[in-house]
N, C-alpha and C positions, 0 to 999 in steps of 0.2 A: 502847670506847676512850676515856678519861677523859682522855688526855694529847692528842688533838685537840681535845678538847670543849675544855678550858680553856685551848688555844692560842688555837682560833678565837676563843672569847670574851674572849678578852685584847685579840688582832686586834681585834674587834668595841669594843671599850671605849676602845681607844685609837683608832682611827677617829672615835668619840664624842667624845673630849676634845680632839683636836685640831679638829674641827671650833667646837667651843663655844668653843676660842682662836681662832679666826678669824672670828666671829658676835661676838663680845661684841668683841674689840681694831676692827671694823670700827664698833661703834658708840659708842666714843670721839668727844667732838666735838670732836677735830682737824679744821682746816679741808678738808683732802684725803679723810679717811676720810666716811662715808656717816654718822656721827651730825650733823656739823654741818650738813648739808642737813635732817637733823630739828632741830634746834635752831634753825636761820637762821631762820625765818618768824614763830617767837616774840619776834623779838629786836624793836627798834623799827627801821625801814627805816635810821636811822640807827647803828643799832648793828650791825645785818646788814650795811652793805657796810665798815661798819671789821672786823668779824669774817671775812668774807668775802674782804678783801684779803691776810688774813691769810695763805692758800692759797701764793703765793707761797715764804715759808718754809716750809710746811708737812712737809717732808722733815726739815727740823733738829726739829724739833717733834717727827715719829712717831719718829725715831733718840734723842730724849730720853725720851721718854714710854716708848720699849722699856728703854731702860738704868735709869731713874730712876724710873718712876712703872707699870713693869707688875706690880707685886706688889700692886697696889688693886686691880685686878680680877682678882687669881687667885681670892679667896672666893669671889667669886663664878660663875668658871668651877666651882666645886670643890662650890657647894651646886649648879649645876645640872646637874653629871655627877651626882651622889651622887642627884638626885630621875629624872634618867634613865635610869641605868646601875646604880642600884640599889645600889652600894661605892662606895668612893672611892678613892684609891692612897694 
């Protein structure tokens, strides 16, 4: 049955891709998402808590960075489905 087989694995591919949008948009280092916690430690103590207070706005930030700046990290959603998923869409 070829027409299950290539649902599931469609099913299966996009499962993949939306999780890789939500891994890679969580390590943006926007103050609220989970990259600037990696990024904070490297900064100078003084530059960590001005980046840090940042947090606050942080909501206007990720609603910019969705509207304005999420087409920089599709490549890269797009080379790391194509090296796990084997196509790309």
């Amino acid at each position: 049955m070829p027409f299950i087989s290539l649902t599931f694995n469609g099913l299966i591919a996009a499962i993949i891709y939306i999780n890789l949008v939500l891994m890679i948009f969580n390590l943006v280092p926007i103050p609220p998402l989970d990259g600037s916690k990696i990024l904070a430690p490297f900064l100078s103590p003084k530059w960590e808590e001005k980046y840090l207070n940042l947090e606050r706005f942080g909501f206007i930030f990720v609603i910019l960075f969705v509207m304005l700046g999420f087409g920089l990290i599709m490549p890269i959603i797009n080379w790391l489905f194509s090296i796990i998923a084997g196509y790309s869409f």
